[in-house]
C-alpha positions in Angstrom: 24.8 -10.3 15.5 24.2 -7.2 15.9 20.2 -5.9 15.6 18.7 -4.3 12.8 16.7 -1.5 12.9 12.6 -2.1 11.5 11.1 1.7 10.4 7.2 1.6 11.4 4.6 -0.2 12.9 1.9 -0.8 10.3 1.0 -3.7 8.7 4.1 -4.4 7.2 6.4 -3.2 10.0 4.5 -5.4 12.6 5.1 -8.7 10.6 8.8 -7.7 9.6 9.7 -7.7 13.2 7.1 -10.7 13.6 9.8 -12.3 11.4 12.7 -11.4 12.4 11.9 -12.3 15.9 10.7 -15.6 14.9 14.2 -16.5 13.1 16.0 -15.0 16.0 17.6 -12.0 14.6 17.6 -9.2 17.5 15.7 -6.1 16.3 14.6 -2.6 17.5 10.9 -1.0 16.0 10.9 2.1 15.6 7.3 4.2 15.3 6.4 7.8 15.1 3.1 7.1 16.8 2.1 5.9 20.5 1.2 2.9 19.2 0.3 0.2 16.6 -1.4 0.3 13.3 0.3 2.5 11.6 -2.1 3.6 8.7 -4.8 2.0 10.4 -4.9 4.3 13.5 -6.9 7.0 12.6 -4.7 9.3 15.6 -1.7 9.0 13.9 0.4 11.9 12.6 1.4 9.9 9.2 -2.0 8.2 8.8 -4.3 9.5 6.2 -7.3 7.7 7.6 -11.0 9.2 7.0 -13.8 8.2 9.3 -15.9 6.6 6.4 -12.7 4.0 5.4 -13.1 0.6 5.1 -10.8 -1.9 3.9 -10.7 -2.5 -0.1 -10.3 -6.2 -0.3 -12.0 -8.5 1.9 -10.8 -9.7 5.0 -10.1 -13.4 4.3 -8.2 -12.3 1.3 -6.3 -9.8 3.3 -5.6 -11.0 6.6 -2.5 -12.7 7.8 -2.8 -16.6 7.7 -1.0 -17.5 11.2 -3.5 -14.4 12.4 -7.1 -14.9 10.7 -9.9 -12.0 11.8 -12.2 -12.7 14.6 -15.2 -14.1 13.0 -17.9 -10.7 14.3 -15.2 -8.6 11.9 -17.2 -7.6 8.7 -16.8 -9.0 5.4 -15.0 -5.2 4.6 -13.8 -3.6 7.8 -13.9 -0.2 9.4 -10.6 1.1 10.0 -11.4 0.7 13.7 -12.0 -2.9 13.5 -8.8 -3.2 11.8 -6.6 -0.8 14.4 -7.9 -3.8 17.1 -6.6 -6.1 14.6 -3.4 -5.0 14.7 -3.5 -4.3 18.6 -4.4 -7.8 19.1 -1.6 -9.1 16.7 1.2 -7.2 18.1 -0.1 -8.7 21.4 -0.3 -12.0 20.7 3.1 -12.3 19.6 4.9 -9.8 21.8 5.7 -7.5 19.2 4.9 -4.8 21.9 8.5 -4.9 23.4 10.2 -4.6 20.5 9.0 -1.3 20.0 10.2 2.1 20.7 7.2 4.0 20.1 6.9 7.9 20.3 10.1 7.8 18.3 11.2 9.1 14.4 13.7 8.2 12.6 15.7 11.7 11.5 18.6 10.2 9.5 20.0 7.0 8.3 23.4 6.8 7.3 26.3 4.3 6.4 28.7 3.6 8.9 30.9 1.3 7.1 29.5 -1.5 6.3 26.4 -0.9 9.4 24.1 1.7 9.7 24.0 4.9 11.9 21.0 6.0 12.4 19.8 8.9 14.6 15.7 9.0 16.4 14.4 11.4 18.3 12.0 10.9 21.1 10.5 13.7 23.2 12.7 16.1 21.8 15.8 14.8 22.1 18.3 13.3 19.4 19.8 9.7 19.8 22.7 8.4 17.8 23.3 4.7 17.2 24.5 1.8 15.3 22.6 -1.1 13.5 23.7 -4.2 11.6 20.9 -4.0 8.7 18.0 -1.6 8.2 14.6 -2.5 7.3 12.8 0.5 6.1 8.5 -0.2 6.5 6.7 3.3 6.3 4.4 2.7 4.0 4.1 4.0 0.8 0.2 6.0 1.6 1.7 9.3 3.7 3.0 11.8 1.4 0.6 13.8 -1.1 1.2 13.9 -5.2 -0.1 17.3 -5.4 0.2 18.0 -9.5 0.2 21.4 -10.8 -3.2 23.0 -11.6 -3.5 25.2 -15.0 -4.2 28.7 -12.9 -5.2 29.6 -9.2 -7.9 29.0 -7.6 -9.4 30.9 -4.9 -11.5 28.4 -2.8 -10.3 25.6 -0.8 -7.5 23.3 -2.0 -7.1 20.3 -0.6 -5.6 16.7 -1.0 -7.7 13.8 0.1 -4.8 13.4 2.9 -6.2 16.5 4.5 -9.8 14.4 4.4 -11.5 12.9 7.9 -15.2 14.0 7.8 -17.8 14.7 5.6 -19.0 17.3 7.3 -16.4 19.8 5.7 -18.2 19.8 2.6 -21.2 20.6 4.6 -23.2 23.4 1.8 -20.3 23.6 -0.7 -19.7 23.0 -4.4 -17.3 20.2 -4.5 -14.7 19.4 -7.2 -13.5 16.1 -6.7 -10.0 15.0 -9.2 -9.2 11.8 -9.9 -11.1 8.5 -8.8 -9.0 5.7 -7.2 -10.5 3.9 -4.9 -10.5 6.9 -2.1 -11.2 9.4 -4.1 -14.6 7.3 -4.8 -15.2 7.1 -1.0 -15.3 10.2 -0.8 -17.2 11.5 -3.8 -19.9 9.4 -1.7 -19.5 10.7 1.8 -19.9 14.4 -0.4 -23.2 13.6 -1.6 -24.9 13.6 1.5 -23.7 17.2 2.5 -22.2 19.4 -0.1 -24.4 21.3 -2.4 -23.0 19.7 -5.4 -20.9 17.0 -5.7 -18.4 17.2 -9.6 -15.7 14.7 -10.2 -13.0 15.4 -12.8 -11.4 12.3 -14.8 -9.0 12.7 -17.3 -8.9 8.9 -17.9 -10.7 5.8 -17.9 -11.1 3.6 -15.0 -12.7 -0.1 -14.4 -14.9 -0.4 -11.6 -16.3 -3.6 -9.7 -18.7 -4.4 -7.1 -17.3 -5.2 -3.5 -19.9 -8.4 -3.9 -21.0 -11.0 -5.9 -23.8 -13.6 -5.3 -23.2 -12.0 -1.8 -19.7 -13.0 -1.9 -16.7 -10.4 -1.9 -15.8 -10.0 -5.5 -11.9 -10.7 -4.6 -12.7 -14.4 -3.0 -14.8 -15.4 -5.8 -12.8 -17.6 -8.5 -10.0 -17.1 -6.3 -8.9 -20.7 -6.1 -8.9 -21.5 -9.7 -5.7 -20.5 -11.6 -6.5 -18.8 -14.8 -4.2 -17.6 -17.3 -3.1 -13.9 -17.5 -5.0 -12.9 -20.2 -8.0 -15.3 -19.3 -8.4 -13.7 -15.5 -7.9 -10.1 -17.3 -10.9 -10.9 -19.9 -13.1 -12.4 -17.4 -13.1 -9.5 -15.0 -13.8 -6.7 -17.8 -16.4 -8.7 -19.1 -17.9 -9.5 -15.3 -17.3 -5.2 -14.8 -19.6 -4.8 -18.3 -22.4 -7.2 -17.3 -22.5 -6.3 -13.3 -22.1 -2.7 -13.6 -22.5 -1.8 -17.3 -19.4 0.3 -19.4 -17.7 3.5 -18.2 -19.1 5.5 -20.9 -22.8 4.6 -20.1 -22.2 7.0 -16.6 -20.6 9.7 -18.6 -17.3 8.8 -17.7 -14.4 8.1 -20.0 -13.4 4.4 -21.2 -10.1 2.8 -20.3 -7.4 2.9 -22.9 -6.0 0.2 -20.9 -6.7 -3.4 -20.0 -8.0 -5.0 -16.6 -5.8 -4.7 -13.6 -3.1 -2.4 -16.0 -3.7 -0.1 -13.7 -5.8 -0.8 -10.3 -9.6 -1.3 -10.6 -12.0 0.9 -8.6 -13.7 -1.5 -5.7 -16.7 0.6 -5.5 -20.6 0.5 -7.2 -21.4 3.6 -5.2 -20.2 6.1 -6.9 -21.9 4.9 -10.2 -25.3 4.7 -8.3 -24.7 8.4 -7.4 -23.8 9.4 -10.8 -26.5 7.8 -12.4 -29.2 9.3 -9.9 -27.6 12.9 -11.1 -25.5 12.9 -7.1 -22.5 13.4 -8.8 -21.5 14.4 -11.9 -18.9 13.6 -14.3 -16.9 16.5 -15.7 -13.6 16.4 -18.3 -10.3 16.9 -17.7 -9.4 20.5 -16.3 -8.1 23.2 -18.9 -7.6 26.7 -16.3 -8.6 27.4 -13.1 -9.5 31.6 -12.3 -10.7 32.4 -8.8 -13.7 29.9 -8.7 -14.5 29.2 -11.8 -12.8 25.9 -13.4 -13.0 25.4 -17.0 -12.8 21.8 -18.8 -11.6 20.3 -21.7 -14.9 20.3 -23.4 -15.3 24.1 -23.0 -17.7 23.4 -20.2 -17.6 25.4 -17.2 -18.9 25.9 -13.5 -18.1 27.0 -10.1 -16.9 25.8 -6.6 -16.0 26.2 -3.4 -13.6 23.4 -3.3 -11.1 21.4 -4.8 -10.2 18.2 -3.4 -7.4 16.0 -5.1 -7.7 12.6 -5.2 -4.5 12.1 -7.0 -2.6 9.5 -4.9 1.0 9.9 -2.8 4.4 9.9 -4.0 7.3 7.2 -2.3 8.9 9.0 0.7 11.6 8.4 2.9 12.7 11.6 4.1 15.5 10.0 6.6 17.9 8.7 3.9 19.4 9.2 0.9 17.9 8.6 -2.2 21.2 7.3 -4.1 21.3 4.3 -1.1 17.7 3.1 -2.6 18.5 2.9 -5.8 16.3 5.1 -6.8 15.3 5.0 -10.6 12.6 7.0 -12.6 9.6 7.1 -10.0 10.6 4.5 -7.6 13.7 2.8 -6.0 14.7 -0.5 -8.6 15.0 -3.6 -6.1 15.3 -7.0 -6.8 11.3 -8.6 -5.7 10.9 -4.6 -5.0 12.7 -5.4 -1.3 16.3 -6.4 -2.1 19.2 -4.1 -2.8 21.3 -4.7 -5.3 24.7 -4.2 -3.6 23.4 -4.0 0.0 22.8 -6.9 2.0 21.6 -5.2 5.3 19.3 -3.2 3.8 15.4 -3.6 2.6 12.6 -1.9 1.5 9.7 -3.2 3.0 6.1 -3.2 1.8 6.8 -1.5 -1.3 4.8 -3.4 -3.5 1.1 -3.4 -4.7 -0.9 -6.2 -6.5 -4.4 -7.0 -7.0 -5.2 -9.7 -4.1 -1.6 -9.6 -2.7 -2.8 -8.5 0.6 -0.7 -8.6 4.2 0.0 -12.4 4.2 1.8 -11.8 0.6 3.7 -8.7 2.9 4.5 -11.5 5.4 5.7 -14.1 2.8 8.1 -11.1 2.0 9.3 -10.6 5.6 10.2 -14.2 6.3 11.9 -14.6 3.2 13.8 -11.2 3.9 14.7 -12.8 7.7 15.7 -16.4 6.4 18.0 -14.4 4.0 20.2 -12.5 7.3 19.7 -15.8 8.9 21.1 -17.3 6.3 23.8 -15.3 5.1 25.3 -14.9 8.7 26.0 -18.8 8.7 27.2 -18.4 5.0 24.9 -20.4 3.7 25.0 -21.7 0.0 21.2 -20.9 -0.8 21.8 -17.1 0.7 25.0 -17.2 -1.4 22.6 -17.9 -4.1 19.9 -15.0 -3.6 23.1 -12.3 -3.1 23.8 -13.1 -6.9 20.8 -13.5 -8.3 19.4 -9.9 -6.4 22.2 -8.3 -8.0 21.9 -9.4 -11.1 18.1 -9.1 -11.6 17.2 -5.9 -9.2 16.3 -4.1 -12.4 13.9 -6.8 -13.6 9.9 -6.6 -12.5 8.0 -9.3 -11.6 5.1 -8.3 -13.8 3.8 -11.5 -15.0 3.5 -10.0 -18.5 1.0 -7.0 -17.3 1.8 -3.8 -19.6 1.1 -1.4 -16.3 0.7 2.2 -17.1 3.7 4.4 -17.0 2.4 6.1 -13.7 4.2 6.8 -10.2 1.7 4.9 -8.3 2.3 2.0 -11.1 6.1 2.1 -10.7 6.1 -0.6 -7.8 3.0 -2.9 -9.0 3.4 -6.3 -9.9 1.8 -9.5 -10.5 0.6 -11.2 -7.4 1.1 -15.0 -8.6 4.9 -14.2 -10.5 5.2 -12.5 -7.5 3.9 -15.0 -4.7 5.9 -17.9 -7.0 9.1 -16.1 -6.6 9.2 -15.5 -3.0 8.2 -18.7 -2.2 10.9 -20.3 -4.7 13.6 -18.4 -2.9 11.8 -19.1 0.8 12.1 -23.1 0.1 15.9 -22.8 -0.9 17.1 -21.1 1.8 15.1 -23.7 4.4 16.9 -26.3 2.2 19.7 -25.9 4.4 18.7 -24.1 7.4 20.5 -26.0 10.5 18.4 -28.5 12.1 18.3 -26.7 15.4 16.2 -23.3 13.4 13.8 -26.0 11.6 13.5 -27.2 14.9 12.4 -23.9 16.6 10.1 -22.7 13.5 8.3 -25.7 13.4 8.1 -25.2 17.1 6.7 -21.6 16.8 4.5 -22.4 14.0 2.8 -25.0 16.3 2.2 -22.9 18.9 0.8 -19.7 17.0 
């Protein structure tokens, strides 16, 4: 066989080649950066990392199962903790060596039925062929910078460009749009700028990181609710923990619970509602410093900062081999190609508690597929039809999510989880004894 290329070394890369290696399929990693952690490693070129960052969901939640956190590791950790994490994971099983760090991917290309695909490394270009591709980037690196209604003649900025809050040391601050960065950082502002806005031009739900000094994601967690149960639960725990929206000054959501991804912060409401911060409309023009809203109000700043997400990106191939539709590429599970079978999109997938061992459940099941189809297996036989046929369908669960590029690859974590593992136990069905053998052998010792 020949090996198949893996793009990145983040969290997803790291446990794509985990699983390849582990199902013996011969690989190459290939990572911009000196070494591991891709988004996680503050010193990376591609990582838009700010000192203040902590991880969103807890760690239990988030962490791989065959890999838990070291106990010391807070409930939500610093990016730091987490760059160890990954340090220590690549280590422990040898992921290190399968790595050619120091090394981007320029251009991948079809070479018959195998992919060319050309790095560079210290300046110079290398050309060569792979049976599959595995493309694991990360979906957090390029900016969606929207058009503003006029110029404006302060500082603009994306929260990419973000690492310290001493840059809005004495300023007035706009902040736009509040995901769950952009309220980071509307709190790190308030303790240096001179004024602290942020501009919403919709609604948002926002939750506690605790609860009864538990992490708000691990509570309830092992009872399965209904759709519709879990979504009216939550809003109503939101209402009665931190009180609605509109009570802060901010606009309501026109949507329902996890529609669109809840804001895991109480910060930002404590600063709004002690005057820290405060809430402003939607933007109608922008001339030299002066930014008018949709209410007709008015003021002035020294900077803009746009917390307004990133777009997909994958510079080093062509758009028409990812099957690209609308805002995102339209893969079967949001990984498998439709006509391809050597070549998968990796980690492009959100959901509410899906965390990195839901990532790995995607990389072994993408592994036991090329393991499976190169013996011409019966359940991989299976999976190449059913990809093709359904790589237009999302495993949604039923969620109405809005119509938004940061939306366009979200889906519902238990549809999601009960289809990967559906397709996982059929193509171990009939895995030859000898790979059973060595899995249950490597699962032992890990």
């Amino acid at each position: 066989m020949k090996p198949y290329a893996v793009i990145g070394a983040g969290p997803m890369g790291l446990c794509t080649v985990r699983n390849l290696n582990k199902h013996g399929i011969p690989c190459v990693g290939f990572e911009i950066h000196s070494d591991v952690g891709g988004l996680w490693d503050i010193d990376s070129p591609t990582s838009t990392m700010y000192e203040s960052a902590h991880l969103i969901s807890s760690k239990k939640m988030t962490e791989f199962a065959e890999f838990p956190m070291k106990d010391s590791v807070a409930q939500f950790p610093h990016h730091e903790e987490l760059k160890e994490y990954f340090h220590d994971y690549a280590r422990e099983f040898g992921l290190y060596d399968l790595y050619e760090f120091n090394t981007e991917v320029v251009r991948c290309e079809r070479d018959g039925t195998d992919w060319k695909i050309t790095t560079r490394c210290n300046g110079e270009e290398q050309t060569r062929i792979f049976g599959g591709l595995l493309i694991a980037n990360g979906t957090l690196h390029h900016p969606n910078m929207p058009q503003l209604p006029g110029e404006f003649a302060g500082e603009l900025l994306h929260s990419k460009d973000y690492r310290d809050p001493a840059m809005f040391e004495g300023k007035r601050v706009l902040l736009v749009g509040c995901g769950n960065s952009g309220a980071d950082i509307a709190v790190d502002a308030v303790h240096r700028a001179k004024s602290v806005d942020i501009s919403l031009r919709r609604g948002y739900y926002f939750l506690p990181k605790f609860i009864g000094g538990k992490p708000t994601d691990a509570v309830g967690g092992k009872i399965k609710l209904p759709r519709w149960l879990q979504q009216r639960i939550s809003a109503a725990l939101s209402k009665l923990m931190l009180g609605r929206p509109s009570q802060y000054g901010l606009p309501e959501p026109d949507y329902k619970m996890f529609e669109s991804h809840p804001v895991i912060n109480s910060l930002i409401l404590h600063h709004i509602g002690h005057g820290d911060i405060q809430p402003r409309k939607d933007i109608a023009a922008i001339e030299g410093h002066t930014v008018t809203f949709k209410d007709g109000s008015s003021a002035d700043y020294d900077m803009i900062l746009l917390a307004t997400g990133y777009k997909l990106h994958y510079p080093f191939i062509d758009a028409e081999h990812l099957n690209w539709q609308g805002f995102a590429p339209r893969l079967y599970l949001n990984v498998f190609h439709p006509e391809y079978d050597n070549l998968f999109l990796m980690g492009m997938v959100e959901a509410a508690g899906l965390g990195w061992e839901g990532r790995n459940e995607q990389a072994e099941l993408v592994a036991l597929y090329i393991r499976q189809l190169s013996y011409g297996a019966s359940s991989a036989e299976a999976l190449r039809k059913v990809k093709h046929e359904k790589a237009l369908m999302r495993e949604d669960g039923g969620m109405n999510y809005l119509d938004l590029e940061r939306m366009a690859y979200y889906v519902h974590k238990d549809s999601y989880l009960k289809a990967l593992r559906s397709h996982t136990a059929d193509l171990k069905k009939d895995l030859p004894a000898r790979d059973t053998e060595q899995l249950v052998t490597s699962a032992g010792a890990a």
